[in-house]
PDB file as gemmi writes it, atoms N, CA and C in Angstrom:
CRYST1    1.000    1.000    1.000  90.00  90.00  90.00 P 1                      
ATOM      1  N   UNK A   1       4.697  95.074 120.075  1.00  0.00           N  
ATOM      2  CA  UNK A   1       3.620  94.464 120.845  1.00  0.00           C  
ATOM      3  C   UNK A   1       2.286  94.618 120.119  1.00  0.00           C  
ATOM      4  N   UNK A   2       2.328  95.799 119.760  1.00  0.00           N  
ATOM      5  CA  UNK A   2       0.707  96.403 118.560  1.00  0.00           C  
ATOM      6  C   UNK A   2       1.105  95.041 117.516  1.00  0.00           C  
ATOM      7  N   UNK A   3       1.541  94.772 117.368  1.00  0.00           N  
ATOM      8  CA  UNK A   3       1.992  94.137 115.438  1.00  0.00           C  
ATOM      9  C   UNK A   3       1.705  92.953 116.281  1.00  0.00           C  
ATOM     10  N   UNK A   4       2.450  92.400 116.843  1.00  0.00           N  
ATOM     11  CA  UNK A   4       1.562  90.874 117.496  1.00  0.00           C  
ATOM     12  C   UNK A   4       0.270  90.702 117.740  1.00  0.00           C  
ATOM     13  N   UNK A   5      -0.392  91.514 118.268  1.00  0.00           N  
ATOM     14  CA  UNK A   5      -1.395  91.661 118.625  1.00  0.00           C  
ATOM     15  C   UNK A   5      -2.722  91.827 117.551  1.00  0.00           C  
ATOM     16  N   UNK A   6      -1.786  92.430 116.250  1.00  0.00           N  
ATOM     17  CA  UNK A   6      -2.498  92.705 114.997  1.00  0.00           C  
ATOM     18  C   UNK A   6      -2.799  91.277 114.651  1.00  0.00           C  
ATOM     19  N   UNK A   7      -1.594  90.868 114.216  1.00  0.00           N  
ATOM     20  CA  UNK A   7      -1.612  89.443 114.156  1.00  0.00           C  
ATOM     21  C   UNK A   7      -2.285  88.421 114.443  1.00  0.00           C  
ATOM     22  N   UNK A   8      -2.215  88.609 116.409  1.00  0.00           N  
ATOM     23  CA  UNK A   8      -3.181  87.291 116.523  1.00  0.00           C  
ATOM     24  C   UNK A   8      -4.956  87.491 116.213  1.00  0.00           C  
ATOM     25  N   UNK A   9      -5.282  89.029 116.224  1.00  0.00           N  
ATOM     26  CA  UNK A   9      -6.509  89.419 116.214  1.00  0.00           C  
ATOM     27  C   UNK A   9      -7.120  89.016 114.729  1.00  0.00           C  
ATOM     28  N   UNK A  10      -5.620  89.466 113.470  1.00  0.00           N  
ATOM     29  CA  UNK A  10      -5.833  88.497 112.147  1.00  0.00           C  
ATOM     30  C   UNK A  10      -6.551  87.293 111.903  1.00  0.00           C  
ATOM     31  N   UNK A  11      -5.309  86.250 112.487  1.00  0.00           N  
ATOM     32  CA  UNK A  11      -5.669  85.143 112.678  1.00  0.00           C  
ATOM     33  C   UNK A  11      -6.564  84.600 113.438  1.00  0.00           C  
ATOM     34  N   UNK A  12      -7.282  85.009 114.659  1.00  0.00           N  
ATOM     35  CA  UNK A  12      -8.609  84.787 114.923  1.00  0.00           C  
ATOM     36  C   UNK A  12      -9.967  85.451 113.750  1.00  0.00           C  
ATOM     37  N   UNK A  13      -9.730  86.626 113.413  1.00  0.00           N  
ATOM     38  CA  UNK A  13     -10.744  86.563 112.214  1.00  0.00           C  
ATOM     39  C   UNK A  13     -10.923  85.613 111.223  1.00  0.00           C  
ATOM     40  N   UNK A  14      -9.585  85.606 111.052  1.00  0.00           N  
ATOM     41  CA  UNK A  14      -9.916  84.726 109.612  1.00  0.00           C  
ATOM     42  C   UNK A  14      -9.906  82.800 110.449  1.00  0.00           C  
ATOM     43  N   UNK A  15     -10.106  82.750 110.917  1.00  0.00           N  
ATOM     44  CA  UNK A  15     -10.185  81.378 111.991  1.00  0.00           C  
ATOM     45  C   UNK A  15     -11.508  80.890 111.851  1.00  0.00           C  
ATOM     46  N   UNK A  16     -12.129  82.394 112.557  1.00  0.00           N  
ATOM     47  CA  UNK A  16     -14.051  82.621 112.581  1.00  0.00           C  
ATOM     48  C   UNK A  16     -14.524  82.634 111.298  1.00  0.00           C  
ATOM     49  N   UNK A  17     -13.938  82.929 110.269  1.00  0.00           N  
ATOM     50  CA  UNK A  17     -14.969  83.436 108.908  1.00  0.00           C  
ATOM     51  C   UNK A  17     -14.470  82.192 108.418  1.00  0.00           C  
ATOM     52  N   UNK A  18     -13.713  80.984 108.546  1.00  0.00           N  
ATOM     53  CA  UNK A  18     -13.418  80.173 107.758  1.00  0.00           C  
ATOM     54  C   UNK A  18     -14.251  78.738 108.343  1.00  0.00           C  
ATOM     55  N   UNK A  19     -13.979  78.742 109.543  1.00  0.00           N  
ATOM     56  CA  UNK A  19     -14.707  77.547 110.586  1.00  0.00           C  
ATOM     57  C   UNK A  19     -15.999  77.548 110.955  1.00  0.00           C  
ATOM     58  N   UNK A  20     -16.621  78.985 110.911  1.00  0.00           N  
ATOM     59  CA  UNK A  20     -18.061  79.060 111.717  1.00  0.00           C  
ATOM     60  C   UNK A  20     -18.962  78.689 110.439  1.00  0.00           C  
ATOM     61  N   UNK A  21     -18.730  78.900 109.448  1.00  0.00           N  
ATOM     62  CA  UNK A  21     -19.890  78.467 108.280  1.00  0.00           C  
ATOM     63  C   UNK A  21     -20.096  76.352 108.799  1.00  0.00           C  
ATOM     64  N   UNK A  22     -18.753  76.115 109.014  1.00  0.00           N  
ATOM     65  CA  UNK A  22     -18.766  74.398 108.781  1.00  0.00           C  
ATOM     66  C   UNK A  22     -19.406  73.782 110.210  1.00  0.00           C  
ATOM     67  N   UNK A  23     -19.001  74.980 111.077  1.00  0.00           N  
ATOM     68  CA  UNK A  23     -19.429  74.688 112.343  1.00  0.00           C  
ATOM     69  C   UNK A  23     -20.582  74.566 112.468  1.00  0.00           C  
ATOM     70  N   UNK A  24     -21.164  75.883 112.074  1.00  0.00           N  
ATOM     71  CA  UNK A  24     -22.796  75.790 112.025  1.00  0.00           C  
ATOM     72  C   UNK A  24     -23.507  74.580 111.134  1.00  0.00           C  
ATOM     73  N   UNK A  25     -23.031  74.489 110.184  1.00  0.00           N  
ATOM     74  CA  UNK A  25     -23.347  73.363 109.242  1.00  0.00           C  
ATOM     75  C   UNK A  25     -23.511  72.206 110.027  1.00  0.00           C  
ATOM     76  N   UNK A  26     -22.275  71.692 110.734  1.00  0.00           N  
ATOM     77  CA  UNK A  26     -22.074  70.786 111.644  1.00  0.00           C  
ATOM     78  C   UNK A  26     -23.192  70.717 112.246  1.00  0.00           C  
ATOM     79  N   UNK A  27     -23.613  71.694 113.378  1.00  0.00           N  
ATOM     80  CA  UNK A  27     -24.574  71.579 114.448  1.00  0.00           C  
ATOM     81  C   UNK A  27     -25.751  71.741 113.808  1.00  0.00           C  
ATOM     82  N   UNK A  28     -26.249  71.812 112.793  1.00  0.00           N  
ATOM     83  CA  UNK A  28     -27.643  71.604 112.086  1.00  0.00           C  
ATOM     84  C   UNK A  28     -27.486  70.218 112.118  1.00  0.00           C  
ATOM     85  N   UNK A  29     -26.692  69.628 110.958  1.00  0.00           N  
ATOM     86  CA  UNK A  29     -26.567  68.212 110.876  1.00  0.00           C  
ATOM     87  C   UNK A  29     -26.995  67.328 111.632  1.00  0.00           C  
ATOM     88  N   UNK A  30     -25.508  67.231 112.573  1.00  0.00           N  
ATOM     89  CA  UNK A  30     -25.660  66.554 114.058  1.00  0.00           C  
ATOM     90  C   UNK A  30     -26.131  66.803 115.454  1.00  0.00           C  
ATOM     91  N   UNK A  31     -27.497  67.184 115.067  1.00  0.00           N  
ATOM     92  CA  UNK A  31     -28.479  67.692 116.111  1.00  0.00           C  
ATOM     93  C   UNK A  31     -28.496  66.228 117.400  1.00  0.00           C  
ATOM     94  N   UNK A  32     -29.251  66.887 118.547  1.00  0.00           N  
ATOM     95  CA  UNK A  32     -28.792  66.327 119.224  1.00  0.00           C  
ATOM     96  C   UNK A  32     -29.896  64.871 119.319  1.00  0.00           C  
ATOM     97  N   UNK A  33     -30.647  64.958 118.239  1.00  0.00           N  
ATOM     98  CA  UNK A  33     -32.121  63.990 117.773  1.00  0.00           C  
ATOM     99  C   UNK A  33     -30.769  62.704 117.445  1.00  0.00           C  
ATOM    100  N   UNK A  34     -29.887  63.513 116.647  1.00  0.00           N  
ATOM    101  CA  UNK A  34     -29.463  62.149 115.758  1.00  0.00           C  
ATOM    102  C   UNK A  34     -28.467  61.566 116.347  1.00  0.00           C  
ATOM    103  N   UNK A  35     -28.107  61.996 117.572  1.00  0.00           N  
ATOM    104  CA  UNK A  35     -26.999  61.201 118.380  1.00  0.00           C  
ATOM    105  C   UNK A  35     -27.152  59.701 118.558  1.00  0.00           C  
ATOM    106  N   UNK A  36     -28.236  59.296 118.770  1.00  0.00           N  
ATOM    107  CA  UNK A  36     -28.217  57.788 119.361  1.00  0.00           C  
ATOM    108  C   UNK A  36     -28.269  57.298 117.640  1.00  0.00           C  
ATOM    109  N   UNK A  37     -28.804  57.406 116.561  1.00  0.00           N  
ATOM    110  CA  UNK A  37     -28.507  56.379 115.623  1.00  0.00           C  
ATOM    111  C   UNK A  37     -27.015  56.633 115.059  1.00  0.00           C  
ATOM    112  N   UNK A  38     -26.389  57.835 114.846  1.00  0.00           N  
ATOM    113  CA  UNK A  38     -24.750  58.446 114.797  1.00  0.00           C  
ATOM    114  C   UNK A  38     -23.980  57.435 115.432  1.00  0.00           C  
ATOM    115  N   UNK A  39     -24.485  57.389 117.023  1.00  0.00           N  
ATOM    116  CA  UNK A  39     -23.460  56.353 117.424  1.00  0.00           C  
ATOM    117  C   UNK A  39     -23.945  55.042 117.710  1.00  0.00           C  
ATOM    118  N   UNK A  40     -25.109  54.578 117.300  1.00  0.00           N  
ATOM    119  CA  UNK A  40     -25.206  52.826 117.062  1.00  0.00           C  
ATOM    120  C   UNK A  40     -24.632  52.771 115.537  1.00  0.00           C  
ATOM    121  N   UNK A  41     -24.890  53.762 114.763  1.00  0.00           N  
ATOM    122  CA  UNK A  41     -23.857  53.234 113.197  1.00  0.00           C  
ATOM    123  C   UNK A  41     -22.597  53.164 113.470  1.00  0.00           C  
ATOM    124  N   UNK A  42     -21.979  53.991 114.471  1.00  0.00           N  
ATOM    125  CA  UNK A  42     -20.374  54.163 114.524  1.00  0.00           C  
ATOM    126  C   UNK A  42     -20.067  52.757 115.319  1.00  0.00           C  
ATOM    127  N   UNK A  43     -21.271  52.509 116.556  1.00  0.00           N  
ATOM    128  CA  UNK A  43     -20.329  50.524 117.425  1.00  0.00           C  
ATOM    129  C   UNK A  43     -20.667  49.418 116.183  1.00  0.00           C  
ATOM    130  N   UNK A  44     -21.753  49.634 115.278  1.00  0.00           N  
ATOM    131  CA  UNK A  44     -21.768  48.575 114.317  1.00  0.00           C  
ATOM    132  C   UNK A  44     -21.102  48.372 113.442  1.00  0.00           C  
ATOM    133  N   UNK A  45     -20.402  49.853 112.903  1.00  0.00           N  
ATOM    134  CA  UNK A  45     -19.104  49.798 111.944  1.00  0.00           C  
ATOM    135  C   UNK A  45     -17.891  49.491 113.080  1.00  0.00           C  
ATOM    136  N   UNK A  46     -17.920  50.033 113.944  1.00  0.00           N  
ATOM    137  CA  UNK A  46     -16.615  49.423 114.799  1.00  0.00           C  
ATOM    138  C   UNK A  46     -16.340  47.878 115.123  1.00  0.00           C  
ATOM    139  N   UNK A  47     -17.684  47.100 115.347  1.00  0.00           N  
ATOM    140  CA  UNK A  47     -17.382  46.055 116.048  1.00  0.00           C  
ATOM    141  C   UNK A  47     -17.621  45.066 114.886  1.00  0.00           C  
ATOM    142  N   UNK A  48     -18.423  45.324 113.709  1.00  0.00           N  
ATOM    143  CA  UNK A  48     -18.334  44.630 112.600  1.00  0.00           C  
ATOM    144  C   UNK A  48     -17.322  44.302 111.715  1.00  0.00           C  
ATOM    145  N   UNK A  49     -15.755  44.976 112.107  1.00  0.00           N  
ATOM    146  CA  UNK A  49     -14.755  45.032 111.244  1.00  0.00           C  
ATOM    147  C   UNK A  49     -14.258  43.481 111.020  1.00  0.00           C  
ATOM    148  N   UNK A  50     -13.654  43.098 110.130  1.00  0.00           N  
ATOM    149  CA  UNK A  50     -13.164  41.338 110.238  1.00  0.00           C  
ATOM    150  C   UNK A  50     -11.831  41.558 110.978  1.00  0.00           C  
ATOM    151  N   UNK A  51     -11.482  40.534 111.359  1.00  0.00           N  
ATOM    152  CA  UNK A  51     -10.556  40.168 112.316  1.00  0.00           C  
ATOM    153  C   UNK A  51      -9.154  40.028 110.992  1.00  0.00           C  
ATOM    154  N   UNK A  52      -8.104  40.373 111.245  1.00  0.00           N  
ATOM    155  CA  UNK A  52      -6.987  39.770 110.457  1.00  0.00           C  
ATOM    156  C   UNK A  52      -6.700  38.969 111.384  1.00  0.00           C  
ATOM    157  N   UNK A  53      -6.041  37.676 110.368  1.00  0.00           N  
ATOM    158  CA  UNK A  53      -5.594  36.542 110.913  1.00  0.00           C  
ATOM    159  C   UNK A  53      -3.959  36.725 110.278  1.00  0.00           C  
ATOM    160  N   UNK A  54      -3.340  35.699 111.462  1.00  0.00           N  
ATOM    161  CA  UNK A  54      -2.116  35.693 111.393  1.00  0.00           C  
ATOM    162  C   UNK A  54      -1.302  34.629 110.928  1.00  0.00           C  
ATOM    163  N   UNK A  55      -0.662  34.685 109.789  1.00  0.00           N  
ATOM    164  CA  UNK A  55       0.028  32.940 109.865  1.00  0.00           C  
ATOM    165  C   UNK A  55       1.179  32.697 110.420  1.00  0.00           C  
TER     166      UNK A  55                                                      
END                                                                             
């Protein structure tokens, strides 16, 4: 039960020391200023795609 427990406590460390650098990175980035142009670029790349046609 100790040895599982080692384990999952492992794998949550190394979870945190691997993800929280990108995370934080992340939330600098995509502050919450840049939400509205983030997602008018994301419906203009979405809805701008060309249509395939079918023969």
């Amino acid at each position: 039960m100790f040895l599982l427990l080692f384990f999952v406590l492992l794998i949550q460390f190394f979870t945190y020391w691997v993800f929280e650098p990108l995370a934080s990175f992340l939330e600098y980035v995509l502050e919450i200023r840049f939400f509205p142009i983030i997602a008018l670029i994301g419906l203009v790349l979405l809805f701008s795609a060309k249509k395939i046609e079918h023969n």
